[in-house]
N, C-alpha and C positions, 0 to 999 in steps of 0.2 A: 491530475488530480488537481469565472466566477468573481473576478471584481465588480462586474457590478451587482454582486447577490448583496442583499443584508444582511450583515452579521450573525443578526439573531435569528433569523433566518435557518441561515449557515448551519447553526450550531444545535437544530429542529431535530433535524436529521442524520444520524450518521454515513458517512462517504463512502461507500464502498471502493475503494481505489484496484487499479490494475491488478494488482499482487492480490489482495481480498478475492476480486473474479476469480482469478486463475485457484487460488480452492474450490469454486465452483466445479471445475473440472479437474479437481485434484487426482482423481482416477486415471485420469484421459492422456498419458504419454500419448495414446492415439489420436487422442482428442487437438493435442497439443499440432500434430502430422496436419490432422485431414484442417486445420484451419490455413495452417499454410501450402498446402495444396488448393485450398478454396480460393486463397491470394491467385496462387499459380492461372488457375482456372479463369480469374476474373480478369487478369491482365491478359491472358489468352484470348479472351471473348472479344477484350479491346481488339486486337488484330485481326482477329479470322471470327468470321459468321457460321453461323449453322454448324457447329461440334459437337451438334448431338447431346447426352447426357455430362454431367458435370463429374470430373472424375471424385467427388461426394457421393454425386447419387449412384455412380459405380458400384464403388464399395459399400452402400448400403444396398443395393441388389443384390452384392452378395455376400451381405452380414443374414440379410433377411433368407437367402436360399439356403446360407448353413444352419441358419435356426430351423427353418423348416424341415431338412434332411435329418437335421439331430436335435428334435425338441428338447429333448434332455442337459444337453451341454450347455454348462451355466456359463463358461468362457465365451461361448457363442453369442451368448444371450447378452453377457456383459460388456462384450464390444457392439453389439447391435446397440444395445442403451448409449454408449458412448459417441457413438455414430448420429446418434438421432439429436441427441443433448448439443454436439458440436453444429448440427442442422437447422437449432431453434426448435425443434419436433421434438416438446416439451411431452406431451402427452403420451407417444408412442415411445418416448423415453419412460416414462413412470411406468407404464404398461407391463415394460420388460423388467424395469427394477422390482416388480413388485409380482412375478411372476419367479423371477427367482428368489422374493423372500417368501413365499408358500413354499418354496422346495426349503430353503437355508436360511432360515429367519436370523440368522446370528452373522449372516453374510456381510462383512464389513463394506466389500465395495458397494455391495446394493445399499445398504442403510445410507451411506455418505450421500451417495447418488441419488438417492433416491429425496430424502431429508435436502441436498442442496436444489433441485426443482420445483421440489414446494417453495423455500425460500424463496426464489426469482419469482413464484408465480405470485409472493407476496400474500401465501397462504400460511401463517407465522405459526397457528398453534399446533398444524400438524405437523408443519419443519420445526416445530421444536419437539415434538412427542418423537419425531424421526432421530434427529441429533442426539434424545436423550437416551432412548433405545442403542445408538452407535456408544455413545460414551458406556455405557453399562457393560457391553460387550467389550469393547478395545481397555477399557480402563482395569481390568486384570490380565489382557495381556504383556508378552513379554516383553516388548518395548514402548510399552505404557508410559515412560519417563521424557520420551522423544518419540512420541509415534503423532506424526502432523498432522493425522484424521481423528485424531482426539484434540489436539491443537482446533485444528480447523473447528471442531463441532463447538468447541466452549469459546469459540470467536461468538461466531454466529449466533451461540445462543446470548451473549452480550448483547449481540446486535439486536435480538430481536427482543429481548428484556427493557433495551434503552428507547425500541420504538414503541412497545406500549406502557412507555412512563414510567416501569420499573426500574428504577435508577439503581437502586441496593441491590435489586437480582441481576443489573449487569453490573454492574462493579465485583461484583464477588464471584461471577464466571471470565471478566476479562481478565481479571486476578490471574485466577488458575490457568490462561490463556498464554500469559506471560510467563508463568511459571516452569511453562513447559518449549516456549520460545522466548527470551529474552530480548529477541531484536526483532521481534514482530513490527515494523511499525504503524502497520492499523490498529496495533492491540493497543500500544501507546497513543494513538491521536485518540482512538473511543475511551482511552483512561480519564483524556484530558474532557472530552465532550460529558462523561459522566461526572467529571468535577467542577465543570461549573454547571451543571445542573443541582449538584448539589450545595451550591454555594462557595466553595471551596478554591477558588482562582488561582491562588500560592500551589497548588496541587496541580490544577490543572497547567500551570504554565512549565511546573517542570515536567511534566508529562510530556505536553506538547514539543519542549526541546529533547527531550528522547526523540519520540517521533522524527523529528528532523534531522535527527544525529546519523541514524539509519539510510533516510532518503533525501541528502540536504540540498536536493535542486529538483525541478518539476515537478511538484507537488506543491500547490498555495494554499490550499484549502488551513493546513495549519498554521500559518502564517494570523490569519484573519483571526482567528482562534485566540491566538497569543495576544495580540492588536485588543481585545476583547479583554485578559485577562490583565494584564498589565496596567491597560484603561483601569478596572475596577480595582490594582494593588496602588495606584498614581503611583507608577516607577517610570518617570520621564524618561532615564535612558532607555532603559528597555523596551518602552512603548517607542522610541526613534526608533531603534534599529532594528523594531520586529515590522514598522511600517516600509524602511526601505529594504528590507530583505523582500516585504510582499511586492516591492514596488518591481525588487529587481527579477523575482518570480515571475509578474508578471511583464518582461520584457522592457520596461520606461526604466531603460538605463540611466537618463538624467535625473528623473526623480532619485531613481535610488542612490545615483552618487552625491546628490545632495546631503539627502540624510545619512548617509555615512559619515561625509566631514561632517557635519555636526555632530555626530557621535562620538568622531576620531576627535573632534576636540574641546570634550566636554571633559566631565573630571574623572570617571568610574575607565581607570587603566585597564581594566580587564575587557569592558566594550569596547574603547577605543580601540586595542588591538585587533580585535575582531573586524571592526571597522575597517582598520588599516587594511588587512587582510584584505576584503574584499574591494575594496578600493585599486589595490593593488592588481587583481584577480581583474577587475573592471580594463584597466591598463592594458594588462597583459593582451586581454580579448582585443582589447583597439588595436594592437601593433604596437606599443607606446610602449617600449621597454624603459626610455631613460625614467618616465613619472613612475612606473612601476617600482624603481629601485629605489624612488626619492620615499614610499611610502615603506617600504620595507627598510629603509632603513630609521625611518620613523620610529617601526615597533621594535628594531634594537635602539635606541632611543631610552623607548618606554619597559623593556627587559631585553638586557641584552643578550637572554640566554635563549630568546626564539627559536625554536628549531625550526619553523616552518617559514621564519623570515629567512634566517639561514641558507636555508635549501634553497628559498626562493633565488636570492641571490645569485646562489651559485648557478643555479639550473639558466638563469639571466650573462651568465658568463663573468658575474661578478663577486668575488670573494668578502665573505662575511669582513667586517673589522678586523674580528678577535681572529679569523684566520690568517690576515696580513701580519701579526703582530709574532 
């Protein structure tokens, strides 16, 4: 989950991230198989020539012969959709989802399914007439409080709320998005993207640190985010150290240990620590255990009741202070 994108740019559109995808195929435990079978398959090819079908289009020969044998069988039919979806065969996906909502119109796998390939086709107001049909059905089921395809649908419909400018109608479905996962963290970065749309920065920043709390490496995109909102509250520290956290997100270890120590030695003890932290963290990755423990013992220093400088220490082969004493 883009340095050189602009900002504002950035913040146009929301990110659909790895985790976001994979509700795409929130159906597809199968889906989930026949991708790393597809791996399997393509590293195969590397080595040996001419193997024929792809064990993909295997099991779609015969998702397709069981449908045929038993046009009936909506299981059949549901793995054929899943098969096809995992395929990019976007079409003959919808085909089959929508051939079992003429049998079962209230068929939760089909509505999802069906509702998430319009989405990708970037066909919004039917994936949203899709999504709202799924939530209508699943939202008096009996696990309605945690059921992730109602989760999933009041994502989505955010997202698709936020990309035609309706900023209030996704904010009050990412809402309920959250409400029903707490630790969403797309639900939280698209919290943050709808509050600085709506002007709102102090909103959006602590959104955005949810968001990272969840996935706090590999992910930059909320980085830049923060960078953005921080800019517009003029909170210097917080603007340092959300620029070298992007810095260290994106790989330029030197940048980002720059703006650490400057963070780690500025006046707001709460960043500093953090700083230290990662500084330390920085260390560790070189091999450089003695500078590691000079920074950790910096942030008992600055509270000496650290637990995670603590840990660090010790895990370093080195006992806290308070535990020498």
């Amino acid at each position: 989950m883009t340095m050189t994108q602009d900002r504002q740019a950035l913040e146009s559109q929301p990110k659909v991230s790895d985790r976001a995808l994979k509700r795409l195929v929130m159906w597809g435990g199968i889906a989930l198989v026949i991708l790393f079978a597809t791996f399997c398959v393509i590293y195969y090819l590397g080595q040996h020539k001419n193997m024929g079908p792809s064990m993909v289009d295997r099991q779609i020969t015969a998702g397709e012969a069981a449908v045929r044998a038993d046009p009936n069988n909506i299981g059949d039919r549901l793995s054929l959709a899943q098969l096809y979806a995992a395929s990019n065969r976007q079409a003959d996906a919808l085909q089959q989802y929508t051939v079992v909502l003429k049998a079962l119109p209230k068929n939760e796998a089909a509505l999802f399914g069906k509702a998430s390939i319009l989405f990708a086709q970037n066909k919004l107001n039917e994936a949203r007439d899709a999504y709202n049909a799924l939530i209508t059905v699943a939202a008096t089921g009996e696990m309605a409080g945690a059921d992730p395809k109602l989760q999933g649908a009041r994502y989505f419909l955010a997202v698709i709320a936020y990309k035609q400018s309706d900023f209030a109608g996704a904010a009050g479905q990412v809402k309920e998005a959250l409400r029903l996962d707490p630790t969403d963290s797309d639900a939280w970065y698209l919290t943050a993207q709808v509050a600085m749309k709506q002007n709102a920065p102090q909103s959006a920043a602590a959104a955005v640190e949810k968001a990272l709390m969840f996935v706090p490496s590999g992910w930059c995109d909320p980085y830049a985010l923060a960078i953005n909102a921080y800019t517009q509250l003029k909170q210097a520290s917080q603007l340092a150290f959300a620029q070298a956290r992007e810095s260290m997100c994106n790989g330029d270890v030197a940048a980002a240990t720059t703006g650490f120590q400057s963070v780690a030695n500025g006046g707001d003890k709460t960043l500093a620590t953090k700083a230290l932290l990662q500084l330390a963290a920085v260390s560790i990755n070189a091999g450089d255990t003695n500078t590691a423990r000079g920074w950790l013992n910096k942030i008992l220093a600055i509270d000496p009741k650290n637990a995670a400088a603590k840990a660090g220490l010790t895990q370093l082969g080195t006992p806290s202070p308070s535990a020498t004493k």
